[in-house]
N, C-alpha and C positions, 0 to 999 in steps of 0.2 A: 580213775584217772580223769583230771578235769583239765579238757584242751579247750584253748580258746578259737572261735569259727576266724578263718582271714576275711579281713574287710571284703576281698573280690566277693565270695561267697555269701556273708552277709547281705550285698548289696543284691546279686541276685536273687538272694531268695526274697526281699524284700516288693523289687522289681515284678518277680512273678507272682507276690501273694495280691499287690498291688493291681496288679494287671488284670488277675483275675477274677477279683474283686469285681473288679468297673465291668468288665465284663461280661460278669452273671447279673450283677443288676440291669447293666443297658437290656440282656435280653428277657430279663424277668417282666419290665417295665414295659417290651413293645409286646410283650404277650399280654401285658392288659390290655393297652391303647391300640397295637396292631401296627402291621409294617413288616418289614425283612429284617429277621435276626442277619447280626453279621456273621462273618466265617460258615457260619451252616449253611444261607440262603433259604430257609424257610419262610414263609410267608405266611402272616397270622392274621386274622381277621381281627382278633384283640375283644377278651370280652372277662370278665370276672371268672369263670369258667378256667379257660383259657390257662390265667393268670394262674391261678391256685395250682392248676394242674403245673403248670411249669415250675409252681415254688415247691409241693412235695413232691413232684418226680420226677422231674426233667433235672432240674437245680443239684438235688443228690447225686445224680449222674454224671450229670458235667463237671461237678466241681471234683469229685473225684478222680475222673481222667485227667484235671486240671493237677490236683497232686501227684499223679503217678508222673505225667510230664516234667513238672518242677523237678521232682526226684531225681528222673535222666538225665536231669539239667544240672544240676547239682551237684552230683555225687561224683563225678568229673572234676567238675568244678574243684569239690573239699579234698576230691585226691590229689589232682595236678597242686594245687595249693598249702598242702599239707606242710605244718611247719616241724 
């Protein structure tokens, strides 16, 4: 069965892939340089170390709670929309 997604839906998912995007790299980036990630409020000194760490392990983490979020965003969304 080949359904087509409703634009509302596409656009959300769009929105959140977008969003989350920008926002693993902002906090990839001040784990190198340092600062306060946002929404977390962690506070990084910012060093290569750091960084790396944040991109194999933290990043897999976040970005994954980041999809499971989308999902519950979503799949509401594709039902209430459902043509």
């Amino acid at each position: 069965m080949n359904e087509e997604t409703h634009p509302v839906v596409s656009a959300a998912l769009g929105v959140l892939g977008v969003g989350g995007a920008v926002y693993l790299t902002w906090c990839t980036i001040i784990a190198f340089v340092g600062g306060t990630t946002p929404l977390l409020g962690w506070r990084q000194e910012g060093s290569l170390g750091a960084g790396l760490f944040w991109i194999f392990v933290i990043d897999p983490i976040v970005s994954t709670v980041l999809i499971w979020v989308s999902a519950l965003v979503v799949l509401p969304l594709s039902a209430l929309f459902k043509r």
